[in-house]
C-alpha positions in Angstrom: 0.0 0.0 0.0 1.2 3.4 -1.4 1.5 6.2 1.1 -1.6 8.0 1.5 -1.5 12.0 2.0 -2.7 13.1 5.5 -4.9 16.1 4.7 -7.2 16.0 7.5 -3.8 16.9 9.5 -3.0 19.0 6.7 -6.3 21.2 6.8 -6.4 21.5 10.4 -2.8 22.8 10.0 -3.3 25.3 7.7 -7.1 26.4 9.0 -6.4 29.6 10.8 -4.5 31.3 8.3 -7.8 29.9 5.9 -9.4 33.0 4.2 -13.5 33.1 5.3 -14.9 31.5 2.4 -12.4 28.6 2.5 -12.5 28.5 6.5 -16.2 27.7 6.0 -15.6 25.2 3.9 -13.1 23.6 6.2 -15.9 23.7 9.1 -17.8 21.4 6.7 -15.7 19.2 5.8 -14.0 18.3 9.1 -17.7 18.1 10.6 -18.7 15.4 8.0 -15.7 13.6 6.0 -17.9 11.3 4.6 -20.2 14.1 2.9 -17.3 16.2 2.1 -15.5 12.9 0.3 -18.6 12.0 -1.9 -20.7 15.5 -2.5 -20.3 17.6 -5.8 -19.0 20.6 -6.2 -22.0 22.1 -6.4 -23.7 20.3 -3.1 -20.0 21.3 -0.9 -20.6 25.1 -1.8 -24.0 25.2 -1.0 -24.0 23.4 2.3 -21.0 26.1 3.2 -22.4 28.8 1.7 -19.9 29.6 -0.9 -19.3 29.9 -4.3 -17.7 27.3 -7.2 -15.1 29.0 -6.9 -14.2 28.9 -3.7 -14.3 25.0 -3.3 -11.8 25.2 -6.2 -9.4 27.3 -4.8 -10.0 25.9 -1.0 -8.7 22.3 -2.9 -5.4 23.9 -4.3 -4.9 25.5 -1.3 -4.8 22.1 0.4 -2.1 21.1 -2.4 -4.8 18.8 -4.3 -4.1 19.0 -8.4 -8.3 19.7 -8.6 -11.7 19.0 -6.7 -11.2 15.7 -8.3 -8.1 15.0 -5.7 -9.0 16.3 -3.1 -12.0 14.3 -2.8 -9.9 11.6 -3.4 -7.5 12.2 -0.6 -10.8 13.3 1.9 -11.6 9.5 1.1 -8.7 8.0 1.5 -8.5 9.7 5.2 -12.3 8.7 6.4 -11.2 4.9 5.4 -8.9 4.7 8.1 -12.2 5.2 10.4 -14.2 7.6 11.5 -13.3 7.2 15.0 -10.2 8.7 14.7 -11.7 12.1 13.6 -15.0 12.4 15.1 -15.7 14.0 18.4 -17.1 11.6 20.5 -15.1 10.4 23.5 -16.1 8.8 26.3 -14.7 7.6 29.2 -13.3 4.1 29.6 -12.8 3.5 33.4 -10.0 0.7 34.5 -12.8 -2.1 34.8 -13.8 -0.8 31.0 -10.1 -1.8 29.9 -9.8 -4.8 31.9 -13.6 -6.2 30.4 -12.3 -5.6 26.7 -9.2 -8.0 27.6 -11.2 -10.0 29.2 -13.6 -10.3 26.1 -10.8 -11.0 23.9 -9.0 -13.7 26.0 -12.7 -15.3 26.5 -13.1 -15.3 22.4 -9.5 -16.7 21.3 -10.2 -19.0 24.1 -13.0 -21.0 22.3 -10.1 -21.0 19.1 -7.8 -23.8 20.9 -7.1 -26.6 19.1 -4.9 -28.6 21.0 -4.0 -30.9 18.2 -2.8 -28.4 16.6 -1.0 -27.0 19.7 0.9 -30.3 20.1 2.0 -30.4 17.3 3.7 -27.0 17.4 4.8 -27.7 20.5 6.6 -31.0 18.9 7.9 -29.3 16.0 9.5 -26.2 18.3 11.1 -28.9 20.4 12.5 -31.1 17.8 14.1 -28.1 15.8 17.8 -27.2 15.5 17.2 -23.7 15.8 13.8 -21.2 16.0 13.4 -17.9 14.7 10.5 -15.7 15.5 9.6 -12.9 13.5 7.8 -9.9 14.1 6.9 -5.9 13.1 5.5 -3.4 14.5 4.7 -2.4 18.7 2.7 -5.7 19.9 4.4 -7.5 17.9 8.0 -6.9 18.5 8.0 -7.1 21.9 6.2 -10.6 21.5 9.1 -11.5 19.8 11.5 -10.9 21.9 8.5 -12.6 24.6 8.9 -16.0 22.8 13.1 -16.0 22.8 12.8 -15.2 26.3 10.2 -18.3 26.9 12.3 -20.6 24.8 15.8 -20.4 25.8 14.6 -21.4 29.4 13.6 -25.0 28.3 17.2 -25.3 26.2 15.7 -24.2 22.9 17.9 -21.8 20.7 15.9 -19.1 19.6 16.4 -15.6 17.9 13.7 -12.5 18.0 14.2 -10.7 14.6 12.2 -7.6 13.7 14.5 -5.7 11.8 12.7 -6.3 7.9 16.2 -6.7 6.1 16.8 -8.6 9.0 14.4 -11.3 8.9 15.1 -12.0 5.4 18.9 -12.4 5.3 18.1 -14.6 8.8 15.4 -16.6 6.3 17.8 -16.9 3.6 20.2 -19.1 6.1 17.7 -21.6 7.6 17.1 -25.4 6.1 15.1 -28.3 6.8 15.5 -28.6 10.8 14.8 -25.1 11.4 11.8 -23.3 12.1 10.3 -19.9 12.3 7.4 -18.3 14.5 6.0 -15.5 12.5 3.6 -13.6 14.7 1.2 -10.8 13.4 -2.1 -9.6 14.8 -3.5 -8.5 11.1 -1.5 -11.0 9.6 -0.9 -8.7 6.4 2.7 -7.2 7.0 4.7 -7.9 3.6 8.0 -8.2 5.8 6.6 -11.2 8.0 4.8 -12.6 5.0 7.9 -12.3 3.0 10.4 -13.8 5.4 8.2 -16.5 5.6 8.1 -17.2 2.1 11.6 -17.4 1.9 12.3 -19.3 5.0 9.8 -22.2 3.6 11.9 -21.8 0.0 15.1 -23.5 2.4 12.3 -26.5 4.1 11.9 -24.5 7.0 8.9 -25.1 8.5 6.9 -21.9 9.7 4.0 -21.9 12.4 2.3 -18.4 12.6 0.5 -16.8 14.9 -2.0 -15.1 13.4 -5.6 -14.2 12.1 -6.8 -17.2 9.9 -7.8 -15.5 6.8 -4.7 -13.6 6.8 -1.9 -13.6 4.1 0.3 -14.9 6.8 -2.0 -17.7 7.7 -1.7 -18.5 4.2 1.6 -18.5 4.0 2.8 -20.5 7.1 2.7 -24.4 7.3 1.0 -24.6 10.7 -1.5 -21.9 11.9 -2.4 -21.2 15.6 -5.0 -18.5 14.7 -6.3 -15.6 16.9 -8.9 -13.4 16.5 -9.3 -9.7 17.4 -11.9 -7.8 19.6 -11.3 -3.8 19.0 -13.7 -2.0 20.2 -14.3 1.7 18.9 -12.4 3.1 21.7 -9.4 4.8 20.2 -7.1 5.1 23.8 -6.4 1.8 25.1 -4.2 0.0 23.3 -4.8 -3.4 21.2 -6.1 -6.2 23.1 -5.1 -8.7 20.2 -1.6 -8.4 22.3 -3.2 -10.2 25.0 -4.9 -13.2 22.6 -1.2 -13.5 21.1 0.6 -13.9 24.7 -1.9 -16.1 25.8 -1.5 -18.7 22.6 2.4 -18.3 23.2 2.0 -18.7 26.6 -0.3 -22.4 25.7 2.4 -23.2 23.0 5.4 -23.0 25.5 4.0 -24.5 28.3 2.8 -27.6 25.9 6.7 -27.7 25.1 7.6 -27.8 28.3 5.2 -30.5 29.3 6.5 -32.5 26.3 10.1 -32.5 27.2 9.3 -32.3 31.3 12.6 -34.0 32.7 14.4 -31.7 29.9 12.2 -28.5 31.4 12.9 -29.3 34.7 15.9 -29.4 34.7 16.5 -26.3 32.7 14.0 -24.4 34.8 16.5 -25.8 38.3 19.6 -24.4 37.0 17.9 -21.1 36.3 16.2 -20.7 39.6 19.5 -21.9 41.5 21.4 -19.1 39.8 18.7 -16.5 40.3 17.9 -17.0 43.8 22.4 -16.7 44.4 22.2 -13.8 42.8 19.2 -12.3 44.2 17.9 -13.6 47.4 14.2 -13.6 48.0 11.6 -16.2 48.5 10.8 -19.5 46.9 8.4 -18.6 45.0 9.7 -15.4 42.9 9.4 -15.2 39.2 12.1 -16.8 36.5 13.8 -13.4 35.6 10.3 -12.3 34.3 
């Protein structure tokens, strides 16, 4: 996807320096995008209460070759979503947030399928090496999430977000490798891509993921997750919290598949923690 001029940011930039005529047609088009993407010329001058040629020269001033344009552009803003340029907040209290996780975990929940689970699991444990992939905010640190859950039960794994990265990294794998590809829309090219080419070398590649998604597609094994956004714009993603909780299930059906292997990994770590720390019994694994 090309990039896509912002000139809802651009308008609201440039609004106070706006001559009247133009400023009025601002006022109606950043209190209803959609009208403003899809009316005539005609109908946009007449709901501000302008002439032709104002609409015209309002467009130009907004660096859009014609009317034509900037309609385009207006439409290419209001697809992102509405939400994001309305006026209509309300408050979302702490028990609001914690209810839209819970939702989500509650939905990806009823997506289990511990067949499918095992034999991730299986795969992960009999590899030579793992590599998880993954772009953006949620999905980088979940990354990194899965190297840090995997080294503790002996396997070697790498977080790789860096697009060039993950290629190269892809380019250098074979048959007893694998790679974790996590996404929450599933359609980053990067991901997608290093997938591709990590399956070129026999890699196998387990994604988590929408099903649906280009990446779903792409991967051998899916362990899919589904999304619950709400129209509240402030709190972040709670698709971060469906994609722990499957890595969280995946890691724990490793360990339980290789348990004197586990145990024995998870001993030498808490012996060496608990030197180096102090603290009771019961403190958390260098989380």
């Amino acid at each position: 996807m090309g990039h896509r001029p912002d000139i809802v940011n651009r308008l609201r930039a440039r609004y106070p320096k706006l001559p009247n005529s133009e400023r009025k047609l601002a006022d109606v088009v950043l209190g209803d995008l959609a009208f403003a993407a899809h009316a005539s010329l005609d109908s946009l001058a007449r709901r501000a209460g302008v002439g032709g040629a104002s609409v015209t020269r309002f467009a130009r001033r907004l660096d859009c070759r014609d009317v034509r344009d900037l309609k385009l552009q207006l439409a290419q803003s209001l697809a992102v979503g509405e939400r994001f340029i309305e006026d209509r907040d309300r408050a979302v209290g702490p028990s609001g947030v914690h209810a839209a996780i819970e939702a989500t975990l509650r939905l990806n929940a009823s997506l289990l399928d511990p067949e499918a689970i095992k034999a991730a699991a299986r795969r992960l444990g009999d590899s030579r090496q793992v590599l998880v992939f993954g772009v953006g905010g949620g999905s980088t640190a979940l990354a990194m999430e899965c190297q840090f859950r995997l080294f503790r039960f002996g396997i070697a794994a790498t977080a790789y977000s860096d697009p060039m990265l993950m290629r190269m990294a892809a380019a250098t794998l074979e048959a007893q490798d694998t790679v974790l590809c996590l996404s929450l829309s599933g359609h980053g090219d990067d991901v997608v891509e290093a997938a591709s080419i990590a399956r070129e070398y026999a890699a196998h590649c387990i994604a988590i993921t929408p099903g649906g998604s280009p990446l779903a597609a792409a991967a051998d094994r899916l362990l899919p997750i589904e999304l619950h956004e709400t129209d509240d714009i402030y709190t972040p993603s709670t698709g971060r919290f469906a994609m722990l909780a499957m890595i969280d299930v995946l890691v724990t059906e490793l360990a339980q598949a290789h348990p004197q292997r586990s145990r024995e990994m998870l001993r030498r770590l808490k012996h060496h923690l608990d030197a180096h720390r102090g603290g009771g019994d019961r403190q958390p694994l260098g989380d």
